[in-house]
C-alpha positions as CSV (number, residue, x, y, z in Angstrom):
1,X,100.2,108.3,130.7
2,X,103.0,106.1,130.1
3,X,105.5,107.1,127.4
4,X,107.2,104.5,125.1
5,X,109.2,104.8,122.4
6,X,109.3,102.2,119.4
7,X,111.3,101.3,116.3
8,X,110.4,102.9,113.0
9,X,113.0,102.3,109.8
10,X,112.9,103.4,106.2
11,X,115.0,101.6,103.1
12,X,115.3,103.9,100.4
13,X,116.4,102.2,97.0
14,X,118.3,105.4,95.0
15,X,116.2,106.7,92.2
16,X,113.4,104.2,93.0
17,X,111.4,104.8,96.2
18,X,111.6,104.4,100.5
19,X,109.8,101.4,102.3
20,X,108.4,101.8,105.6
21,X,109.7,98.9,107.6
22,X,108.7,97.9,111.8
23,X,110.3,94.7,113.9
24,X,108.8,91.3,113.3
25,X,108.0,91.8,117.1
26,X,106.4,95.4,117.9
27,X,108.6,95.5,121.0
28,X,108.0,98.7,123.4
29,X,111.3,100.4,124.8
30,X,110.9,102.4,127.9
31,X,113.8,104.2,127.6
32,X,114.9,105.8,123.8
33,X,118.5,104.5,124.1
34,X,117.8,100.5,124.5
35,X,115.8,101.9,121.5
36,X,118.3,103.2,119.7
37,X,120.7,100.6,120.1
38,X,118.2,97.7,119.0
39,X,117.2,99.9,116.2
40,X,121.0,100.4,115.2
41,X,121.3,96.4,115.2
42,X,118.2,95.9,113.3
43,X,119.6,98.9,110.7
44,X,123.1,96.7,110.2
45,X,120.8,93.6,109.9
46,X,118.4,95.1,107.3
47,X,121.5,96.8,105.2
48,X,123.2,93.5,105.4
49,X,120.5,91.7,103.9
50,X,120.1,94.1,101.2
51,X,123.8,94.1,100.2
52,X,123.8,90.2,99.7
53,X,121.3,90.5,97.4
54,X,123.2,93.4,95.4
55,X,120.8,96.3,96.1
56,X,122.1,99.6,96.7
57,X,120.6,101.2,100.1
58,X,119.9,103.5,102.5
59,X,118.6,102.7,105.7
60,X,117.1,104.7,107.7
61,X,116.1,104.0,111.8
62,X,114.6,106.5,114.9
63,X,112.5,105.7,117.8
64,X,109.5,106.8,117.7
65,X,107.7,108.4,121.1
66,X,104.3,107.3,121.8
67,X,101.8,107.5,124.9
68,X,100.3,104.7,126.2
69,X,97.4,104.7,128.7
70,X,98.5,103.0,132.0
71,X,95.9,101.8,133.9
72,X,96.0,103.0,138.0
């Protein structure tokens, strides 16, 4: 088996409730700190957003290990 990691990120709105949010593309990362720095630029893109439109967050962003078959 193959192991990939992939981008998982959470914005919580204070005193409201935390959305579950993924890449437009579901892009797989072979190694966790490509991961972590394209999650780190989707974070700042996400928060930036959020902050033009005068919403208070809190983003959250990990990588996420998975195993995927690979066929032999």
């Amino acid at each position: 088996m193959l192991k990939v990691f992939i981008i998982i990120g959470y914005i919580c709105v204070p005193t409201f409730e935390c959305l579950k949010f993924e890449p437009e593309q579901n892009v797989q990362y072979l190694d966790k700190k490509t991961c972590m720095e394209d999650g780190k630029k989707l974070g700042d893109r996400m928060y930036k957003r959020m902050t033009e439109k005068k919403i208070p967050t809190n983003i959250y962003v990990y990588c996420k290990e998975v195993e995927k078959w690979q066929a032999t």
